[in-house]
Each structure stands twice: as structure tokens, then as C-alpha cells.
C-alpha positions in Angstrom: -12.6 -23.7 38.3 -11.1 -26.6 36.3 -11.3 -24.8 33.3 -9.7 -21.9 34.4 -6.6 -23.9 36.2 -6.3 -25.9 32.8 -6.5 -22.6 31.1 -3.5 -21.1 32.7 -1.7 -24.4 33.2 -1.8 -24.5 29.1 -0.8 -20.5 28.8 2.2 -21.3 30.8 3.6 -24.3 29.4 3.0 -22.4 25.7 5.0 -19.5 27.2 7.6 -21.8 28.4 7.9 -23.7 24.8 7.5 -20.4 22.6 10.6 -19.0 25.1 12.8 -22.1 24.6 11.8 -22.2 20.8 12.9 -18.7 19.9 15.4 -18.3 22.9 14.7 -15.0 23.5 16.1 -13.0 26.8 13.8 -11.1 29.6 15.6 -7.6 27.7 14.6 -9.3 24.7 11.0 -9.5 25.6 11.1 -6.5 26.8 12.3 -4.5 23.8 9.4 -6.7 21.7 6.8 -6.0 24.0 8.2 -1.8 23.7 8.2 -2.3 19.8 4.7 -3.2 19.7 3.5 -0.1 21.3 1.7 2.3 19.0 4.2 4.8 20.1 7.4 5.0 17.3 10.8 4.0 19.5 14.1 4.7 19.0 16.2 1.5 18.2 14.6 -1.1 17.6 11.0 0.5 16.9 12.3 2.7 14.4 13.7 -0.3 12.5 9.9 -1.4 13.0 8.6 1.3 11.7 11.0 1.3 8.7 9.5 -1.8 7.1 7.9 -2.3 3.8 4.0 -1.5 3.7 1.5 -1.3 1.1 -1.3 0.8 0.1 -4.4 0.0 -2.0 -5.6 2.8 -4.1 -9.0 2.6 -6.4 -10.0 4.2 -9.0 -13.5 3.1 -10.3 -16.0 4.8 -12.8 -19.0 4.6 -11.0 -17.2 6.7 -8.4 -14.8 9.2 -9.7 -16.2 9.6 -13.1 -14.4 9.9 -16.7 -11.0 11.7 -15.0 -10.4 14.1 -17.5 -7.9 16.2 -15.5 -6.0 14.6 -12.6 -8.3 13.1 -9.9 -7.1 11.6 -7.0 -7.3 7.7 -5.9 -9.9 6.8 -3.3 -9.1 3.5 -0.8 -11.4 0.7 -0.6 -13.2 2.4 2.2 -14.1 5.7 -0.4 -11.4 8.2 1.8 -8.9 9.8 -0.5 -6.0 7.2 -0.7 -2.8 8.9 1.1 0.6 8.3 1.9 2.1 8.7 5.5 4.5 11.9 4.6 7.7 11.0 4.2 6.3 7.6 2.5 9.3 6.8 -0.1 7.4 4.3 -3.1 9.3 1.5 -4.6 6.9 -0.2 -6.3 3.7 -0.2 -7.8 1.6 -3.2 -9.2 -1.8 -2.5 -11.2 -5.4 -4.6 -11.7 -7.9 -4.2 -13.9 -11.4 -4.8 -12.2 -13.9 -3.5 -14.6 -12.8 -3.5 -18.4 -12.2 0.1 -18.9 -14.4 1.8 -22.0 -13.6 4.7 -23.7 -13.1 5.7 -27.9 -9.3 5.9 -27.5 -8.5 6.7 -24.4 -5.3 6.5 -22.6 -4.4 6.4 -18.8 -1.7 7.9 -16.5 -1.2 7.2 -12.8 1.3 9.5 -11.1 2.0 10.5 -7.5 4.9 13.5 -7.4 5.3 13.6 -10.8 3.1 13.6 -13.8 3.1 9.6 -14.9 5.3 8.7 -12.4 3.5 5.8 -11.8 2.3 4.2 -14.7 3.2 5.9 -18.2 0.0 7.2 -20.5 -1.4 3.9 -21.5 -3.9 3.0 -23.5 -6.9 1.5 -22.0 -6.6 -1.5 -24.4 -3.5 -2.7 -22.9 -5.4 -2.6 -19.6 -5.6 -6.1 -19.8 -9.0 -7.7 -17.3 -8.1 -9.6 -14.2 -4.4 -9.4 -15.0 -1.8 -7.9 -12.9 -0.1 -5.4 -14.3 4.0 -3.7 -13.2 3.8 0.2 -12.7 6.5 2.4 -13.6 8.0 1.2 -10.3 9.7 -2.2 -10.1 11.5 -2.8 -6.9 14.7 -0.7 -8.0 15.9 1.5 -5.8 17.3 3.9 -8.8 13.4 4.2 -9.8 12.3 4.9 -6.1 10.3 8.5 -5.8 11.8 10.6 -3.1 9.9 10.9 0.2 6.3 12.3 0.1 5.5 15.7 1.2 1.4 17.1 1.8 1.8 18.0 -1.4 2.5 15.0 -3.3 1.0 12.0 -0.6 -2.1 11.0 -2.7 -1.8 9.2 -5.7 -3.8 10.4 -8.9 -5.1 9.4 -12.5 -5.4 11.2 -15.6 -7.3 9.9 -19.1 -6.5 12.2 -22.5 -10.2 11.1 -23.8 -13.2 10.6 -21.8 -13.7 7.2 -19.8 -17.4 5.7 -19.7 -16.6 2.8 -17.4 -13.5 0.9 -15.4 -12.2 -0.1 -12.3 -8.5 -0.5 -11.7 -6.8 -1.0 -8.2 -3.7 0.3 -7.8 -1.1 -1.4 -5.0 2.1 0.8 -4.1 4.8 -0.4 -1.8 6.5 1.9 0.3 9.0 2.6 3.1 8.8 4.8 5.8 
């Protein structure tokens, strides 16, 4: 029983300090405790909703093989790596794995349009355990338009035949 009073003695007065700290209103609360339903609001939980997010997108030998024509990007979890519709990408950040092998090969990684992502690059520029910019740098004048079914999952493409490589692709995106 003393545990339990000390327990809710100590919720309260963290409660009351947390309230003081931030100063925030009953409404307040209440619109906070509305925005973290899983449910998108109007107001406030659509500015929520709104905020940057990021997706990680794998490509890896072992798995999707030499990529000769466009393949798409699995997620670390080996589902097909997809954008909500209506996703808009602003950036796009790149790391090399697994060294990628393959007699003059180059890569492309593109998600509505063909290199869109990252231009045809040749695998020895892939440089190991480095991050690499995509195509994408933050500008908004180099933002792809919003997603549709269509164009939601991000591919790859070699021009010669891969024999090994892994290479995570991170794209941030509003929506």
C-alpha cells in the first residue's frame, strides 16, 4: 500500500512540475492529448501529421540480385519499401554496406522518374561506410511532387550486371 501511495504521490507532483515547466492550459492538454490519437485531426493534428519523416530503403545483393532492369527497394524488415501517397521527397542520403562488385557497372536510384534519386553512378564511386547526398538535397526547387500508387516505391537500376552490394537508401519526406 506504501508503494502504491508513494507511486501516485510521485505521478502527481511530476504532473504538477511538467505543467508549471511548459505552462500549458487544460485546452492545451486537451488539443495534445487529441493530436496524439492515431486518428489525423484538423488543426493542430494535421500540422502533426505534416512533419518531416524518413524512410529506410535496402537494396542488397543477396536479396534482390544483379538489378538489371528496375527493381524495387525492400525495408529492413524484407516488405517492398513504400511511400504514404501523397509522400513529397526532399531529400535523400545514401550508404554503402557491402562494397558493390561488378566489371563496370553503374547504378541509378529513382522514385517518379528515372534517376531521380541518385544519377547513374558508377559503383566505384560507391564509396564503403560513407554517407553519400542523393540527387535530393534539402531544396525545395529539387523536391519530387507528391507520390501517387504509381510512383510510392523507390527503385534501382545497374547498366552491367552486379555480383555483390548492399546500399541503404534514407529519403526524407513530408506528408
Amino acid at each position: 500500500m506504501k508503494k502504491i501511495l508513494s507511486v501516485m504521490v510521485l505521478v502527481t507532483f511530476l504532473a504538477a512540475t511538467a505543467s508549471a515547466m511548459f505552462n500549458i492550459s487544460t485546452a492545451g492538454q486537451a488539443l495534445l492529448v487529441k493530436a496524439n490519437t492515431t486518428s489525423p485531426l484538423e488543426g493542430l493534428g494535421t500540422v502533426v501529421n505534416q512533419t518531416k519523416n524518413m524512410i529506410k530503403c535496402v537494396y542488397d545483393y543477396s536479396v534482390l540480385g544483379s538489378v538489371q532492369t528496375p527493381t524495387g527497394l525492400l525495408d529492413d524488415q524484407g516488405n517492398a519499401c513504400v511511400l504514404p501517397v501523397g509522400a513529397i521527397a526532399v531529400r535523400d542520403y545514401l550508404y554503402v554496406v557491402t562494397a558493390f562488385v561488378g566489371p563496370g557497372a553503374s547504378v541509378s536510384l529513382s522514385l517518379k522518374s528515372l534517376a531521380d534519386l541518385k544519377a547513374l553512378t558508377a559503383i566505384t564511386a560507391l564509396t564503403l561506410a560513407a554517407p553519400l547526398e542523393g540527387a535530393l538535397t534539402g531544396a525545395m526547387t529539387l523536391a519530387l511532387g507528391a507520390t501517387t500508387v504509381a510512383s510510392s516505391q523507390p527503385y534501382i537500376w545497374s547498366n552491367g550486371a552486379l555480383t555483390a552490394g548492399k546500399l541503404n537508401v534514407y529519403i526524407e519526406y513530408v506528408y
